[in-house]
C-alpha positions in Angstrom: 5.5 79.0 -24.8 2.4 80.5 -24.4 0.5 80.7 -21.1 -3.2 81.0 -21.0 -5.0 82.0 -18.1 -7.5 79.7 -16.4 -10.5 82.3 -16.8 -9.7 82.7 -20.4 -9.8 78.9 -20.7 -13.5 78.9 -19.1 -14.5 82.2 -21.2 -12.8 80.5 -24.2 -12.7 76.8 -24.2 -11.0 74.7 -26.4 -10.5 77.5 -28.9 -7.8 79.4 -26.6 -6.0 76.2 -26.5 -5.8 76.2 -30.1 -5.3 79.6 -30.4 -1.9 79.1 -28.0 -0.7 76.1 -30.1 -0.8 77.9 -33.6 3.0 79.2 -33.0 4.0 76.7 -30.3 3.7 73.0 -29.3 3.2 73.6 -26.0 0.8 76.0 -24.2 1.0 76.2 -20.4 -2.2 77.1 -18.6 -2.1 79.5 -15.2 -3.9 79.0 -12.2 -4.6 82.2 -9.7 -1.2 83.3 -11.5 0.6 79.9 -11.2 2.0 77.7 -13.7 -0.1 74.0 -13.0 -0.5 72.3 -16.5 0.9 72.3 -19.8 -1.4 71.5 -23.0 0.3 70.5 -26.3 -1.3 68.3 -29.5 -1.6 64.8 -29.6 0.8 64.5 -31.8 3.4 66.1 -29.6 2.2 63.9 -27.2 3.2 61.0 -28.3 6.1 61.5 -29.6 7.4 62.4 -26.3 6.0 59.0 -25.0 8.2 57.8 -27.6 11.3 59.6 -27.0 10.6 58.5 -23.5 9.9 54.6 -24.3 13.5 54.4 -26.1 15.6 56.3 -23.1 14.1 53.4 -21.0 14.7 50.8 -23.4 18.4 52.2 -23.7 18.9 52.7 -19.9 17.7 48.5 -19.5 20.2 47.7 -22.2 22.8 50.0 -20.6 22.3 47.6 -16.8 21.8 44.7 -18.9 25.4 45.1 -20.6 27.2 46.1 -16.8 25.4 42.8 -15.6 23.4 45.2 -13.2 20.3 42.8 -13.1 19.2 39.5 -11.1 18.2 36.0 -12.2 15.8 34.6 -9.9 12.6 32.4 -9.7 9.0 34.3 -9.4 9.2 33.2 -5.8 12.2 34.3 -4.6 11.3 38.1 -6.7 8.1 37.8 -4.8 10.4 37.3 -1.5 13.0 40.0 -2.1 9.9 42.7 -2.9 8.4 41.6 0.5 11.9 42.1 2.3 12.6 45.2 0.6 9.0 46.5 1.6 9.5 46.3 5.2 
């Protein structure tokens, strides 16, 4: 992954973020020398959201099939979020 400094992202603009994501999909920029953000193409993007959406769906159906869920009203879920709150 290449890493692009925050200066060269203000010299540079967009161009050194496309410059980093020619021979990677994800770039990571620096900040006074540490690593704070990571950069990649839309694309990339979203097919992580993706990837992401289906672990969740699996992980519900997962509970779902060990009967790890509860049936109530709106009222008493409104009541066991209050009680869990305090």
């Amino acid at each position: 992954m290449k890493n692009i400094a925050a200066n060269e992202l203000k010299t540079r603009g967009v161009t050194s973020i496309e410059k980093a994501l020619e021979n990677s999909a994800e770039a990571i920029i620096s900040v006074r020398g540490q690593e704070r953000y990571v950069v990649m193409e839309m694309e990339e993007y979203n097919r992580l959201r993706v990837c992401e959406l289906e672990a969740a769906l699996y992980e519900t159906r997962q509970q779902l099939a060990a009967g790890e869920f509860v049936e109530e009203s709106v009222d008493e879920h409104m009541e066991r979020i209050r009680n869990a709150a305090k």
